[in-house]
Each structure stands twice: as C-alpha cells, then as structure tokens.
C-alpha positions in Angstrom: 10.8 0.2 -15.9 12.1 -0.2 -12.2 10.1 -2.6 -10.9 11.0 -4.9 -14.1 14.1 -5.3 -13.1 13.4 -5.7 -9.6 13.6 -2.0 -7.9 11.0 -0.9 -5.7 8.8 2.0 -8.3 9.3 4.3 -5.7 13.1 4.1 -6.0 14.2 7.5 -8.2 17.0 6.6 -10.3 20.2 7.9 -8.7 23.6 6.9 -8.4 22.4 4.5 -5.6 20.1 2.3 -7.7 21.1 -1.5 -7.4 22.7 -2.5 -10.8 22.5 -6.1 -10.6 20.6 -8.8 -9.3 22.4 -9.6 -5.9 22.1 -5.2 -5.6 18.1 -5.2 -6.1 17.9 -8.7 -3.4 19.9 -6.8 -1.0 17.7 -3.7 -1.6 14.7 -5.8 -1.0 16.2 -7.1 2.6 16.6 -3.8 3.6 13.3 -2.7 2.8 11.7 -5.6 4.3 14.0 -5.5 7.3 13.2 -2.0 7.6 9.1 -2.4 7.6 9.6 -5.2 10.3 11.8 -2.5 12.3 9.4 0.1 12.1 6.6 -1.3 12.3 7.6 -2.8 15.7 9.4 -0.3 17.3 8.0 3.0 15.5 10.0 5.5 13.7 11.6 7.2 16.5 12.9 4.1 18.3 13.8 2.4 15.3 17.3 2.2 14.4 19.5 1.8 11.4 21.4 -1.2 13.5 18.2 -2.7 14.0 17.4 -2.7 10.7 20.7 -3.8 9.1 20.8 -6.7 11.8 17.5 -7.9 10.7 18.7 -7.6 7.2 21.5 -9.7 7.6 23.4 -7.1 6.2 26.6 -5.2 6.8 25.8 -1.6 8.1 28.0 -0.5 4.6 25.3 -2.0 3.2 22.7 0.1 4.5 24.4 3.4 3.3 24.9 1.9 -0.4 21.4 2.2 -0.9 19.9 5.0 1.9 21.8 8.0 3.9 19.4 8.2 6.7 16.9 6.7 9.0 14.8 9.4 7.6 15.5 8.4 3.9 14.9 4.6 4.1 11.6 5.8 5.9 10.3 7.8 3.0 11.4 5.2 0.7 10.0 2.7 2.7 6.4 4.2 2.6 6.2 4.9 -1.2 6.9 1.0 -1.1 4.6 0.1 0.7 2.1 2.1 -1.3 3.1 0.7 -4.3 3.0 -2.6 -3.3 -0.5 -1.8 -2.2 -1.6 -1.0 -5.9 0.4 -3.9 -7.4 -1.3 -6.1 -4.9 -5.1 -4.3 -6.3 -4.3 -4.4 -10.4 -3.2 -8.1 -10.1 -6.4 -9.1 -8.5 -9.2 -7.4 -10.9 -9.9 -9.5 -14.2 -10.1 -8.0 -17.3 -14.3 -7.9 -18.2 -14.6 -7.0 -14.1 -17.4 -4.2 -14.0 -16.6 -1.2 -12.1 -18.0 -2.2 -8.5 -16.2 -5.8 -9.2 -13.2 -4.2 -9.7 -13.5 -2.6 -6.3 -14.7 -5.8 -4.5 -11.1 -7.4 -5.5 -9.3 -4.6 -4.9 -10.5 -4.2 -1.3 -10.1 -7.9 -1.3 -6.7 -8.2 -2.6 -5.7 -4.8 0.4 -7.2 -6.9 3.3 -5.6 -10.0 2.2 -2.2 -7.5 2.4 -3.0 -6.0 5.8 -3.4 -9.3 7.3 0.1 -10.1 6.0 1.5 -6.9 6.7 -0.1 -5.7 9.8 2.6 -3.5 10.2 1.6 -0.9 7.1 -1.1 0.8 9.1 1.7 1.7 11.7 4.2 3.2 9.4 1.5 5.0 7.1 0.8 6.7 10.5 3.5 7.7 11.6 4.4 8.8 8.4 1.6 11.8 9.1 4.2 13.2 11.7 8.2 11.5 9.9 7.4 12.0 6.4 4.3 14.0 5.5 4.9 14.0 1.9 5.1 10.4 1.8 1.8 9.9 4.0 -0.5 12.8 1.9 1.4 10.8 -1.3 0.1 7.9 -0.1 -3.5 8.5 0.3 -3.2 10.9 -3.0 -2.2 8.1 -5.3 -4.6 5.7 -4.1 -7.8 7.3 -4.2 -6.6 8.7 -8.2 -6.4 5.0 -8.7 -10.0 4.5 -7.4 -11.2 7.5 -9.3 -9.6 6.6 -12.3 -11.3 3.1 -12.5 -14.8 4.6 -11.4 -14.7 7.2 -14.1 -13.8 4.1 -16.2 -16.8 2.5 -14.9 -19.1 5.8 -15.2 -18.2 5.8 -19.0 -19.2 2.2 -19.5 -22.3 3.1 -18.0 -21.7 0.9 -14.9 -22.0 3.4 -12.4 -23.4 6.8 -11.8 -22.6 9.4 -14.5 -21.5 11.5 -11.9 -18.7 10.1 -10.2 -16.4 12.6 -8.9 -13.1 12.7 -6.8 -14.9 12.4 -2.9 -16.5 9.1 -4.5 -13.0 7.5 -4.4 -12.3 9.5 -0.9 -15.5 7.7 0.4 -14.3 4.3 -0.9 -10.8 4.8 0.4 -11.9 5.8 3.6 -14.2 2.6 4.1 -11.5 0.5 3.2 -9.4 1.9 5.1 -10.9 1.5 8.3 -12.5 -2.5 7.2 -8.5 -2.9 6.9 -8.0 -2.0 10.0 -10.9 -3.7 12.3 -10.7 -6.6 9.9 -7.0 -7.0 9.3 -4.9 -5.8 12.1 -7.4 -5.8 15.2 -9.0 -8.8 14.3 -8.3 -11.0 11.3 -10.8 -14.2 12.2 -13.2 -13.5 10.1 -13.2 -14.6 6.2 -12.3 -11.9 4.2 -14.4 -13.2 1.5 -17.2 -12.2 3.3 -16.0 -8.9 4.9 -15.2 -8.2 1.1 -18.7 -9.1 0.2 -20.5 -7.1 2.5 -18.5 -3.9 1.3 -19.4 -4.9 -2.4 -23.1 -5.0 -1.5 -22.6 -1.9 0.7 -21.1 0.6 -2.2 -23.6 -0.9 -4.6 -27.2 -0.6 -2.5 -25.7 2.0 0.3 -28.2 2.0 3.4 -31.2 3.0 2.1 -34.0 1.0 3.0 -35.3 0.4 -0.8 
C-alpha cells in the first residue's frame, strides 16, 4: 500500500509517485510546506515560491511531484483528511465500545487541530478551490463514523437504528468542538472537552 512505503494515501499512482526514500521525504516537505503556505496566506495568495522556499526545495522539485498550485491543493486536502482518520484508528483500542471509540476519536481530532490549526482554513477554502476534495472530505469521514456505529449497533451497544445523519450529527459536533476548542481557543484540557462530548452523545439533553 502507499502509505507503507511512505506516500501520502491520497497520492494516485502515476508516473510522479516518489520511488525511493529521499523521493517520498521530499514529497512529505512539500506537502507540509504547502499546508503551512496555505494555511497562512489562503489559497489565492499562496504561491508555488512560497511553498518551495519553505520546503527547502528547488522549484524543479516542486514540478516532479505536482503541475499546479491547484494540484498540490487538491492533493494537499485529501492529506490532510487522511491524516485525520490515521490520527482516529490509532487512537481507539481494540475491546473500545462503540461510544468509546468515538470519545478517542474526537480526542485524537482535537489533539490534531491544536497541532494543525491550519486544517480548518484549507478544508474551507477547499469549498470554493477544490469542491471535490472538500465534499470528499466530509464524505469519507462521516462513512467512517457510520461504519463504526453500525459496528456498534450490531454488538448491541447502541441504538438498533443507527443510520447515515447519526454520523452527520457526530461529525458536525465535532467539528465545531474542533474549532472553538482547537483553533479559537486551545486552553482548555481536551480530556475534558472530549469528556463532555462522550457524555453528551451517550445521555443527549434530556432532562432524565
């Protein structure tokens, strides 16, 4: 698989795939470089100097890998989404319960917005530079939700009913704790922020 040997998932196989391990670092620069680029300056001010400079790289470098602004942008957002879902399925245990499994997740995403404040920039801007990438983004992620809940609703650990808006609520509420929690304000303990969303999805706001 890609990301075995070091390529980003979202990388299709193509001509300009990095073959060796200096290729897939350089790759990784330019990615990184670009997310710090854009997520500074925005899409439309960014530039492919700015990112190659931050890089460290030549600007042959950048069109090894990319043949446009536009193309390390799309790339750069199915990144980011990926790394997003890496970042969730490395932090749930096997034996977690269903609502568990969302509790680290969430935890594990507002961990990564606090270290990459700039996502929530580039997934929006994405909505007007790339929207394929951004409806991609926001597609994959709630499947993954649904797909562990329906787990969950099989093993009898929550509602039988479970359907596709159930992950769209979750998404949504995690969304927005990422951003008031994350990038407008990061002082308090995610732990807790994490906690109070656990107890949230698992009593709602009923008064029982």
């Amino acid at each position: 698989m890609l990301e075995e040997r070091g390529i980003p998932a979202t990388m299709e196989p193509n001509a300009k795939t990095p073959r060796t391990e200096r290729g897939r670092k350089t790759l990784r620069a330019i990615l990184d470089a670009a997310a710090a680029e854009f997520g500074e300056k925005g899409f439309y001010e960014s530039s492919i100097v700015g990112i190659t400079s931050r890089a460290g790289v030549a600007l042959g470098s950048f069109y090894t890998y990319f043949d446009s602004k536009d193309a390390i942008f799309r790339a750069l957002v199915r990144d980011m989404s990926a790394q997003v879902g890496r970042h969730a399925a490395a932090a749930m245990r096997e034996g977690d319960d269903a609502l568990t499994r969302e509790s680290r997740a969430f935890l594990s995403f507002l961990e990564f917005t606090r270290g990459h404040k700039e996502i929530y920039r580039i997934i929006d801007e994405a909505e007007f530079a790339d929207p394929e990438s951004h409806r991609l983004h926001y597609e994959s992620t709630a499947a993954r939700i649904l797909s562990r809940l329906q787990e969950g609703a099989a093993k009898g650990e929550v509602r039988a009913d479970v359907n596709e808006a159930h992950a769209w609520a979750l998404m949504g509420m995690n969304v927005f704790l990422g951003l008031r929690y994350g990038v407008w304000s990061d002082g308090e303990p995610a732990e807790q922020v994490a906690a109070l969303a656990h107890e949230f999805v698992a009593k709602g706001l009923g008064a029982n």
